[in-house]
C-alpha positions as CSV (number, residue, x, y, z in Angstrom):
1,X,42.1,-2.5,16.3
2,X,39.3,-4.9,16.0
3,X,39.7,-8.4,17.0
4,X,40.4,-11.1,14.7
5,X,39.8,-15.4,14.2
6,X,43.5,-15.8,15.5
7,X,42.7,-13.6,18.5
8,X,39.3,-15.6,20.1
9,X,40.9,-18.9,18.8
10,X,43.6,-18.0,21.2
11,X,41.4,-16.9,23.8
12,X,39.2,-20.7,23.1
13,X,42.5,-22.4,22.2
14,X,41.5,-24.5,19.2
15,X,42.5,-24.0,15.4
16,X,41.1,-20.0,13.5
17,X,39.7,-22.3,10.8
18,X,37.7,-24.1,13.3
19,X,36.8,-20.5,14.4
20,X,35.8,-19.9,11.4
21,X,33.7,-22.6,10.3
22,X,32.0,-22.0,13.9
23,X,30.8,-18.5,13.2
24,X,29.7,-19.3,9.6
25,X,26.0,-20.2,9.9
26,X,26.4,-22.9,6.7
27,X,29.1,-24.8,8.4
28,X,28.2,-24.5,12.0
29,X,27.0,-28.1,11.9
30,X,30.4,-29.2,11.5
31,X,31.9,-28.1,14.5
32,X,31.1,-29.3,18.2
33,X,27.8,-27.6,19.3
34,X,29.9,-26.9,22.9
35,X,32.9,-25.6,20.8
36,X,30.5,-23.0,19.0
37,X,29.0,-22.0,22.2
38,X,32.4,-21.6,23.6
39,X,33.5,-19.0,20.2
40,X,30.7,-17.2,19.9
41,X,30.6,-16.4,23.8
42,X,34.6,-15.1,23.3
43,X,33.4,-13.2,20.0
44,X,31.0,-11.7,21.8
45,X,33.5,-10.7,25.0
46,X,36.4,-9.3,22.0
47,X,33.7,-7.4,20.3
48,X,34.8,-9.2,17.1
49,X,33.0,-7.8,13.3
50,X,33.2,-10.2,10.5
51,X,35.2,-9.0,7.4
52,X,32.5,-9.5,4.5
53,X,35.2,-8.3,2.3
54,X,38.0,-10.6,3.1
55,X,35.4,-13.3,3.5
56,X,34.6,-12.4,-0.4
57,X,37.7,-12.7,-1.4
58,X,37.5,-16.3,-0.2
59,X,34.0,-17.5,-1.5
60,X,33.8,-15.3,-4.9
61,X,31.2,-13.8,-2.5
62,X,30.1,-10.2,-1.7
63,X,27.6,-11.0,1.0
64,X,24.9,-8.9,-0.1
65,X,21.7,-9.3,-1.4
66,X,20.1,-6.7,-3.9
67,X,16.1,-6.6,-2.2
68,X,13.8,-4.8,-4.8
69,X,10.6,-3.1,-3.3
70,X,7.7,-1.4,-6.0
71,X,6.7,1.1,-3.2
72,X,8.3,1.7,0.1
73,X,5.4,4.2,0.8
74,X,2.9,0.9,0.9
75,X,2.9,-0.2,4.4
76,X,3.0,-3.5,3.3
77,X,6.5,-3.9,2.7
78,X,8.6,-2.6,6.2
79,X,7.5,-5.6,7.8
80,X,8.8,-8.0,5.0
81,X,12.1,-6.3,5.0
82,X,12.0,-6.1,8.5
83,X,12.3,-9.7,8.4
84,X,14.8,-10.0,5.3
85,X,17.3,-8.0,6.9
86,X,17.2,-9.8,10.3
87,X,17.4,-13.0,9.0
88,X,19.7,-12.2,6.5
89,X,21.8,-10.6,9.1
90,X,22.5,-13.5,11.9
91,X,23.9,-15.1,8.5
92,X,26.2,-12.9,7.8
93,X,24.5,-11.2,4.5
94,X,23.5,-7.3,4.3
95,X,20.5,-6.1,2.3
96,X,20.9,-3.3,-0.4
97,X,17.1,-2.1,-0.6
98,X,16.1,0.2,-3.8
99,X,12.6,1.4,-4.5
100,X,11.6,1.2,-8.0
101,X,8.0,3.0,-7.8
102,X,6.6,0.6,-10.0
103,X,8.5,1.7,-13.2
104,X,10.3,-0.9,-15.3
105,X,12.8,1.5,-16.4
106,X,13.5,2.5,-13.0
107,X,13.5,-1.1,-11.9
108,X,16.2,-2.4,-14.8
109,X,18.4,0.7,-14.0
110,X,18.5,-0.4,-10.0
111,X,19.0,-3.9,-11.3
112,X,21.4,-3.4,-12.9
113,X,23.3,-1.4,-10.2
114,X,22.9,-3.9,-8.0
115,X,24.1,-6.2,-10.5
116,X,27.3,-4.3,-11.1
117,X,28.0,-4.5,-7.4
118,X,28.2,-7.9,-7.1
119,X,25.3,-8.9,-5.2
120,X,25.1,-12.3,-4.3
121,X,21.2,-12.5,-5.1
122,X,18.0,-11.0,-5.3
123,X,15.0,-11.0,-3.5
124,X,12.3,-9.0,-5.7
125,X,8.9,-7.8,-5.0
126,X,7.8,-6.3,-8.4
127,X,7.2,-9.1,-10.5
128,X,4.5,-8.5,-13.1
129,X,2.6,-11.4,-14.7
130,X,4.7,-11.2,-17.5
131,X,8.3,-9.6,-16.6
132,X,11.0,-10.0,-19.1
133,X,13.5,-9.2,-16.7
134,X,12.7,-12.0,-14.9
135,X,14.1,-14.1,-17.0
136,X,17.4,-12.8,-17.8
137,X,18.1,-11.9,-14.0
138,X,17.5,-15.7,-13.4
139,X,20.1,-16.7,-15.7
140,X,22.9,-14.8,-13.5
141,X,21.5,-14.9,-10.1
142,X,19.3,-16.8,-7.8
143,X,16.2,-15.2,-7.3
144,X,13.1,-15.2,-4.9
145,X,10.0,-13.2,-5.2
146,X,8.1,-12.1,-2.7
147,X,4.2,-11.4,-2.2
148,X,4.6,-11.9,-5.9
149,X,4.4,-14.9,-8.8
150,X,5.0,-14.4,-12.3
151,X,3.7,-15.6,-15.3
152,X,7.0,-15.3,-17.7
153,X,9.4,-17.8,-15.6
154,X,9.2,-20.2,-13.0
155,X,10.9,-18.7,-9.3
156,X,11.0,-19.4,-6.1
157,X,8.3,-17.9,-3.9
158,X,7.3,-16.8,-0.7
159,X,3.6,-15.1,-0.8
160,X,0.5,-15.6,1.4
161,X,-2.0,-18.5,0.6
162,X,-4.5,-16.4,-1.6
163,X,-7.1,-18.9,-2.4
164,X,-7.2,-19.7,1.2
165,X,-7.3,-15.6,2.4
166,X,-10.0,-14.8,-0.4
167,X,-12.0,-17.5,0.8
168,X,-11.9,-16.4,4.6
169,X,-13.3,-12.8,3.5
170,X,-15.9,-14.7,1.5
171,X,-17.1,-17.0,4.1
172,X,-17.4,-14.5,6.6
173,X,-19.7,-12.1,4.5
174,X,-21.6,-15.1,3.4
175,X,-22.0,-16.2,7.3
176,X,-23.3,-12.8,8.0
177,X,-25.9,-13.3,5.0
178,X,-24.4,-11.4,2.3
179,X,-25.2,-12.2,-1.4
180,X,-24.9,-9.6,-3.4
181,X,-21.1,-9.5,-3.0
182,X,-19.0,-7.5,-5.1
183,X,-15.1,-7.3,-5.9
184,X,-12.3,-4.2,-5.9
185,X,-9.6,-6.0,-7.9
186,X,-6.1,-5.1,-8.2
187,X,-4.6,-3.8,-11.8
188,X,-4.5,-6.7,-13.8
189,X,-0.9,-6.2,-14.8
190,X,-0.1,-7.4,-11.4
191,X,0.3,-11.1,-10.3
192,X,-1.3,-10.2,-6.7
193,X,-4.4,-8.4,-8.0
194,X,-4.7,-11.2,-10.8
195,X,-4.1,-14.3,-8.1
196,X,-6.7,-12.5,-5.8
197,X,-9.4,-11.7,-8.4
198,X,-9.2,-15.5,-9.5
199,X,-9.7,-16.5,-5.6
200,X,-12.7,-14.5,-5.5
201,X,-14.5,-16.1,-9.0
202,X,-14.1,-19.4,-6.9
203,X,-14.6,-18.8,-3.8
204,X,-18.2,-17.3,-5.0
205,X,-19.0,-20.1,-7.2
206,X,-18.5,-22.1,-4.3
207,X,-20.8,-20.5,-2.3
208,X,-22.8,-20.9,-5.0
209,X,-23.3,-16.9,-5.9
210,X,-22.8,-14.7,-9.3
211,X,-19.7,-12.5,-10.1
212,X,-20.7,-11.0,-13.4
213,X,-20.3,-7.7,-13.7
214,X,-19.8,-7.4,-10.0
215,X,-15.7,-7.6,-10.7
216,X,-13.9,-4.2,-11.5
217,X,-10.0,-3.8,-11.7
218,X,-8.1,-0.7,-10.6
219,X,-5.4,0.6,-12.7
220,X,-2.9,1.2,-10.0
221,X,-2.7,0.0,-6.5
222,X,-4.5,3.5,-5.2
223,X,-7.1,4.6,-2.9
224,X,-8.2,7.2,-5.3
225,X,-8.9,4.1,-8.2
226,X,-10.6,2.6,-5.9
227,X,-12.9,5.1,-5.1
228,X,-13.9,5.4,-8.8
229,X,-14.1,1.5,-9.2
230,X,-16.0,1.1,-6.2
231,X,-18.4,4.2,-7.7
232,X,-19.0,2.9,-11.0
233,X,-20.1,-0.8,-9.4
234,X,-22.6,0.5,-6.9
235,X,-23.9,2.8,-9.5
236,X,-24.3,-0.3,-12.2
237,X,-25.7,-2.8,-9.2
238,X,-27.5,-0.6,-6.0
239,X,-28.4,-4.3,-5.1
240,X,-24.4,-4.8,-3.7
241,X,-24.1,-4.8,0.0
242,X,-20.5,-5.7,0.5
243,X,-17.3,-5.5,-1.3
244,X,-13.9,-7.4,-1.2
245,X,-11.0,-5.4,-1.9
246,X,-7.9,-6.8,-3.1
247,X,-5.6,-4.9,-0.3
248,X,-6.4,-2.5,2.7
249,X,-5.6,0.7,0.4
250,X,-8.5,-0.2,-2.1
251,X,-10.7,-1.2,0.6
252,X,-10.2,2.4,2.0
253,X,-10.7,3.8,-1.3
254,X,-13.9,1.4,-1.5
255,X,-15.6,3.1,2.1
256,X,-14.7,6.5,0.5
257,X,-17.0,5.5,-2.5
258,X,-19.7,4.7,-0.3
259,X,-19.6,7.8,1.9
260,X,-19.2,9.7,-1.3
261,X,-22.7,8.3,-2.6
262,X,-23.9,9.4,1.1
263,X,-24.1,5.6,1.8
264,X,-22.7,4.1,5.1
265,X,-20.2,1.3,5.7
266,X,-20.9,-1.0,7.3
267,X,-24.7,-0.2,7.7
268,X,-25.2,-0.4,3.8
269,X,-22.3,-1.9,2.5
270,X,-19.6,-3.7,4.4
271,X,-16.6,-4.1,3.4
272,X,-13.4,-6.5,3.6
273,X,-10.0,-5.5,2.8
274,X,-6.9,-7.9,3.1
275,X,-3.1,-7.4,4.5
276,X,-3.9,-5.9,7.8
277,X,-1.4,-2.7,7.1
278,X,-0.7,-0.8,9.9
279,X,-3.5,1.5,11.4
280,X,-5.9,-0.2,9.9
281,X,-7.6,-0.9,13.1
282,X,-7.9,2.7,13.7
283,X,-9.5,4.1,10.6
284,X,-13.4,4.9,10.0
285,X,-14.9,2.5,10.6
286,X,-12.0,0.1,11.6
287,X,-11.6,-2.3,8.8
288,X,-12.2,-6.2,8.9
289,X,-9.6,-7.6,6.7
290,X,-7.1,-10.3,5.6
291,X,-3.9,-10.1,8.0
292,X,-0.7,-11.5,5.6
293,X,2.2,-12.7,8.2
294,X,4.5,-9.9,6.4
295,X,7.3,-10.5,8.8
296,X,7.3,-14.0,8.4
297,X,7.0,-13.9,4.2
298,X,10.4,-11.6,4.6
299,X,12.1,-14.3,6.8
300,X,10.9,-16.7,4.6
301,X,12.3,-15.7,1.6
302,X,15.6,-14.7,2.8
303,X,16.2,-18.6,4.4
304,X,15.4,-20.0,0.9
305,X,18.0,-17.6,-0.9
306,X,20.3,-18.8,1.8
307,X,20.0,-22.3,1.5
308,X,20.2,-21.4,-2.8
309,X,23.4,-20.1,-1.6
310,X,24.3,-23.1,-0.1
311,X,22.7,-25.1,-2.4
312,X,24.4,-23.7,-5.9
313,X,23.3,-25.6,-9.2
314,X,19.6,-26.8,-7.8
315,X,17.4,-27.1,-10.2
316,X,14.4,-27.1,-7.9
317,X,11.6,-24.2,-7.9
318,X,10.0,-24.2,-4.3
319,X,6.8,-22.4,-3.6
320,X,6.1,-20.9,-0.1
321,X,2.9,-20.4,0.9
322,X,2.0,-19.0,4.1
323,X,-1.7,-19.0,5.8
324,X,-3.4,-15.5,6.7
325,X,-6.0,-15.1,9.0
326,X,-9.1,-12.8,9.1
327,X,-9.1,-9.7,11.3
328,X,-12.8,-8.9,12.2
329,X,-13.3,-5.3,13.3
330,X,-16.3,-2.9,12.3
331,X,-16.5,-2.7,8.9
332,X,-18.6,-5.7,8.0
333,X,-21.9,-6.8,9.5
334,X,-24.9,-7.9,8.3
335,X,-26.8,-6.7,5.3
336,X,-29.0,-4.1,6.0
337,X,-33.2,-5.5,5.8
338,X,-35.3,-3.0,4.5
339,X,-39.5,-2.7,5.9
């Protein structure tokens, strides 16, 4: 039989409700910070579990958050929920992850699932620039997006800085003496591929270069589209020496272009991609790219559902944005100078 509050407040000899309100991370403060070192340590020694269900039946609460993921075969996403989960764990919460391979219909049927299940919020990485869903989900629950912004509805946010990231990969081909600079963009259905294609227009009129007809979107976040994309721009401007793709898989898809035209990368064209997914430093050649802090963007976004939690009936629609960094390795160098 598992241990209960009345057991380690014996064992500590002060009041279970003190107990309690020492083991729950949003009322912590309350209590003696030598007190909640003193019933965590006997927790610890009696092996004690929390009882999420008996703590629900308390708080109206189920102590679960619904975390929706477009496509847990990206290897973008592990490190984010990596992060969820352990921060949503040492507060008590459990994650219910579904994969909704992109599909709306797919997506509302998990939804709503989770819905029916009680979950106490939801975390979601799918958002579309314009997602319905969005909207009436908001109504019942509080909501953070992650990696993602949408056009439809105002939410809380957790995403890298893209302006900033864009503007590294630009700066470092333009240091290297690239001009003729040419962009992989994500589908434009998609708030990431639409945020990064908008950083790129800037960041080149900054630098005082052209973008016309040097931008091409994918339709789906795939290295094969990205081959094709990357095709059809070399083929309509030779002149390009280096590409920025809007993640790591279309910057793969864009080297396969290149060696498909029996060009070389980075001799002819370099090429930037941005995330930093895993094994990315160990492809051919290994790619220079964008590293997002995935873990942290999880972590993020689960504190600011908690403190929503905590915080019910706020009105207030923060925005998280957290810096990434460039990752030079061997796919970029300098243009190549024809005698």
């Amino acid at each position: 039989m598992s241990a209960t509050l009345k057991d380690i407040a014996k064992k500590v000899g002060i009041h279970p409700a003190t107990v309690s309100r020492a083991l729950n991370p949003r009322t912590a403060h309350l209590v003696n910070p030598a007190t909640v070192a003193k019933v965590k340590k006997a927790a610890a020694a009696l092996d004690y579990l929390p009882n999420p269900m008996a703590a629900g039946l308390r708080t109206s609460r189920s102590h679960t958050i619904g975390v929706v993921i477009p496509d847990l075969n990206n290897p973008l996403f592990p490190g984010m929920v990596r992060g969820i989960q352990d921060t949503l764990g040492r507060a008590g919460y459990t994650p219910l992850l579904v994969n909704t391979d992109n599909d709306p219909d797919i997506e509302s049927h998990l939804v709503a699932s989770l819905s029916a299940r009680r979950v106490d919020g939801f975390i979601l990485a799918t958002a579309r620039r314009d997602h319905p869903l969005l909207a009436q989900l908001s109504e019942k629950f509080p909501i953070v997006l992650i990696n993602r912004v949408s056009d439809s509805v105002q939410l809380p946010s957790v995403a890298a800085d893209e302006q900033h990231g864009i503007r590294l990969a630009i700066e470092h081909l333009y240091g290297l003496g690239h001009r003729e600079i040419a962009h992989v963009a994500g589908p434009a259905w998609s708030s990431t591929g639409h945020e990064r294609s908008q950083a790129f227009t800037r960041s080149m009129k900054d630098h005082g270069l052209v973008t016309s007809k040097r931008i091409s979107a994918v339709s789906s976040w795939s290295i094969e589209a990205a081959n094709e994309c990357a095709t059809r721009l070399i083929k309509a401007d030779p002149a390009i020496t280096a590409i920025v793709a809007a993640n790591d898989q279309l910057a793969l898809g864009s080297i396969a272009a290149i060696k498909g035209m029996k060009r070389r990368c980075p001799r002819d064209i370099s090429v930037v991609g941005y995330n930093d997914m895993p094994f990315m430093d160990i492809v051919d050649p290994p790619l220079t790219t964008v590293r997002v802090p995935q873990n942290d963007i999880g972590s993020e976004a689960a504190r600011l559902l908690l403190s929503m939690l905590v915080e019910e009936g706020s009105t207030s629609v923060k925005q998280v944005r957290l810096t990434p960094e460039l990752i030079l390795r061997s796919s970029t160098t300098h243009p190549r100078v024809e005698k």
